[in-house]
N, C-alpha and C positions, 0 to 999 in steps of 0.2 A: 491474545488480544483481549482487550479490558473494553470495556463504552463507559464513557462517563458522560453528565450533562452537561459540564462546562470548562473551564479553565480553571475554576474556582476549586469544583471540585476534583481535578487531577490534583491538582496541588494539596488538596487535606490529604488524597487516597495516598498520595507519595511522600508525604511527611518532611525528613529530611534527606530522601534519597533523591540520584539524580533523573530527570525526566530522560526516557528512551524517544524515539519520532513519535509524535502524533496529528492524525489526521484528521478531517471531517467525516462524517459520516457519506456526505454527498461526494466527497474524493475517494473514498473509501470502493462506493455506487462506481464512480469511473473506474476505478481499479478492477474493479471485478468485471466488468462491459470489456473491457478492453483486453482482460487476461483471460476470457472463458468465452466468451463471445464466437466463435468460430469454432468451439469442440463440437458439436453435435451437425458438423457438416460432414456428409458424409467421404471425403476426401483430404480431413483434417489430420494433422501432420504433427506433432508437439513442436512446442517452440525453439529455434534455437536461445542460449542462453545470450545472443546478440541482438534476438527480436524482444527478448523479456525486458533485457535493459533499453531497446529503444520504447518500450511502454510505458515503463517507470521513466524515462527519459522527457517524454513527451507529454508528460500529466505531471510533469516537477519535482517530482519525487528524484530528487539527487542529492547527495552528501553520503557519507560514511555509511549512516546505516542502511540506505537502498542500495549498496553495489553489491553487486552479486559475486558471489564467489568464483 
C-alpha cells in the first residue's frame, strides 16, 4: 500500500506503468471499520470469505482486483 496526495501525484510515482485500484483515504477508514470492527468481541468468529466479499461488496469495492480468491 503506497498513500499519495493526489491524482497528480500517483500519476508521476507511476510513470509509465499501469495504475493498480486506488482509494481514498476516507474509503480506505470504511474498509477497515468494517473488516475489523467486530474482532475484539468477545464471541467473534473470522469471516467467511462470503461475508469479506459482501464488505467489499457493499463499500463498492468491485471489479477484478477486489474479488477474492
Amino acid at each position: 500500500m503506497n498513500l499519495f496526495r493526489s491524482e497528480e501525484h500517483i500519476a508521476r510515482w507511476l510513470g509509465d506503468r499501469e495504475p493498480g485500484a486506488t482509494i481514498s483515504i476516507a474509503k480506505l477508514s470504511e474498509l477497515a471499520q468494517a473488516w475489523w470492527d467486530d474482532r475484539l468481541a468477545p464471541d467473534c468468529r473470522p469471516h467467511t470469505r462470503e461475508q469479506n466479499a459482501g464488505i467489499l461488496e457493499r463499500l463498492g469495492l468491485v471489479g477484478e482486483f477486489w474479488t477474492l480468491p
